[in-house]
N, C-alpha and C positions, 0 to 999 in steps of 0.2 A: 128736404131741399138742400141740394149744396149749395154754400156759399161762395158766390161768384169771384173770378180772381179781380182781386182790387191794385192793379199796375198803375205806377205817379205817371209811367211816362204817357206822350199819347196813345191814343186807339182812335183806327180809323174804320169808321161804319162800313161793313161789307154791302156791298148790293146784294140782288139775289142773283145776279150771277156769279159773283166773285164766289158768295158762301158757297155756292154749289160746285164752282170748282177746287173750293178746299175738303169742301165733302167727297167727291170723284176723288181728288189723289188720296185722300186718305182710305179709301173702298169703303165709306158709308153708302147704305142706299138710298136712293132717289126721296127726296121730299122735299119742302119749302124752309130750305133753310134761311137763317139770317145770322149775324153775329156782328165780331169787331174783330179786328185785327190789331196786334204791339210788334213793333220791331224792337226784338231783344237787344239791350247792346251791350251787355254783360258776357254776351258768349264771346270767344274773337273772332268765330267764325259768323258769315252774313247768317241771323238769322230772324226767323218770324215763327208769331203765335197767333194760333185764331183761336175764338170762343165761339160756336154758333149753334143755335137750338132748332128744332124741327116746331115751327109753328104750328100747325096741327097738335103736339105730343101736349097732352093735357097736364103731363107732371111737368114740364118743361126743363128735360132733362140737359145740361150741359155736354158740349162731347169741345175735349182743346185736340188741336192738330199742332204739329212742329213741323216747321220746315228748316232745315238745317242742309245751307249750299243744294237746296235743291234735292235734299234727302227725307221726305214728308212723311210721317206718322204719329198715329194716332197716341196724343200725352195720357197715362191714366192715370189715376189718384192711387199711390203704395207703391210698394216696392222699391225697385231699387232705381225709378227713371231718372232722377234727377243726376244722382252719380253719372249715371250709362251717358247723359247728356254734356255734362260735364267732362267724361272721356273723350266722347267724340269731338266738341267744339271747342273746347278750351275754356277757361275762363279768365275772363279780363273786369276785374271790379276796380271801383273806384268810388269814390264822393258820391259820384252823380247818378249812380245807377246800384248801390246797395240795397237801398230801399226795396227797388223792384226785384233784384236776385232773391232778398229775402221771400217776400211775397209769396214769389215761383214756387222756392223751395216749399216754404209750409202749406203753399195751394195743392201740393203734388206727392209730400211725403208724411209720414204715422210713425211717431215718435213712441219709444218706449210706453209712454203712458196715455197712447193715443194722439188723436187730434191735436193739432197747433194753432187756433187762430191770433191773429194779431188783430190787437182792438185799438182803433182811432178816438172811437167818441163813443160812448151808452148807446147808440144806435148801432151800432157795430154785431153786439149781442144779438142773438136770435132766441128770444126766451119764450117759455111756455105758455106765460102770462104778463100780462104788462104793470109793470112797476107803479107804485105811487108818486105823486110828482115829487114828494120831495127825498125819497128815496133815490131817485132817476138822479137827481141834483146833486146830492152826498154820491152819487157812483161814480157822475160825470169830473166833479171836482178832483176824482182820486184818481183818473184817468189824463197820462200824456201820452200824447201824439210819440211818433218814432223820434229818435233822436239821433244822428248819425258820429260817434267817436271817432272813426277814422274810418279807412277804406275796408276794414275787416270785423267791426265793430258795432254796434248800433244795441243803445238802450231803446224799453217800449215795454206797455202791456200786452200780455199774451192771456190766451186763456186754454186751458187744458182741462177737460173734462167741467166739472162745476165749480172751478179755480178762477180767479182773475187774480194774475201779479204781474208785480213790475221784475223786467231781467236785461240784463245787458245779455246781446244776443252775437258767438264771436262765430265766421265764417272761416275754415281751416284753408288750406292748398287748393285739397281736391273736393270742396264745395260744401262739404256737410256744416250744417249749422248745429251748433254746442247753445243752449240756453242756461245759463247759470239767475236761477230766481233771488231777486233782494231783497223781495215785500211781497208779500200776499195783501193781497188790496179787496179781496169778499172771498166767501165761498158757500157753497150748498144754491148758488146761483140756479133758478127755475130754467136751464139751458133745455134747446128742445135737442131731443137727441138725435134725432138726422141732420142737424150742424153741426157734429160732431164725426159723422159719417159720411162715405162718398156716393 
């Protein structure tokens, strides 16, 4: 299961009509969608994000759409989207909305050594097995939240493959995120491996 995108700013609960007309512009087929939608504001151009799953789909697979000035398609996990998005719309960061550019980015892109998640709290993990309480306790302690250093900046735990560390995480120009690690904080972590996958 992929791990869902976790955006600070709001989300607004789609109807089922709404989802289904992000499904139609995007040419998925017909079914009972539902989701949330975020208005980006990191791009400078107007833009929007949906998340919406096919109720019936027993794996409850995720599909994101972008809307971009009214230019709609479908977001996939790899490659080179984030860049391509960042051509198109520009980007405009700041204080208030790094958080969420980061997010995007590691929701969307497969770094050298794989996977990127960013961990808020021990719950964050998606592991094979569940931890002892007080192993859960010594993980959570060694874990902080995002920290934001300036508009291109932001300390935080990430996890890469069965890694958890701490890194200051710096955002270039044209949007790519550089993680530079300062602490390894565990590792051989029981991660399951489809959170690690898209």
């Amino acid at each position: 299961m992929t791990p869902p995108l976790a955006l600070q700013c709001d989300a607004d609960l789609l109807k089922t009509r709404a989802a289904q007309d992000w499904a139609k512009k995007a040419g998925l087929e017909k079914a009972k969608w539902k989701g949330l939608s975020w208005k980006l504001d990191f791009f400078k151009k107007s833009s929007s994000l949906a998340e919406i799953i096919d109720e019936d789909d027993l794996s409850q697979k995720r599909h994101y759409i972008i809307d971009i000035d009214n230019d709609v398609s479908l977001c996939e996990y790899g490659g080179d989207v984030v860049e391509t998005l960042v051509q198109k719309a520009g980007l405009d960061l700041n204080k208030t909305n790094i958080c969420d550019y980061l997010f995007f980015y590691l929701g969307f892109t497969r770094g050298q050594a794989g996977r990127v998640l960013t961990i808020q709290n021990v719950d964050d993990l998606i592991l094979r097995e569940e931890l002892t309480l007080i192993t859960r306790r010594n993980l959570q302690a060694l874990i902080t939240p995002t920290h934001i250093q300036s508009s291109h900046e932001i300390e935080g735990c990430f996890l890469i493959g069965d890694k958890l560390f701490k890194a200051l995480a710096t955002i270039d120009k044209k949007g790519s995120v550089m993680l530079k690690p300062t602490e390894i904080l565990a590792d051989t972590l029981p991660v399951q491996d489809q959170a690690l996958s898209a």
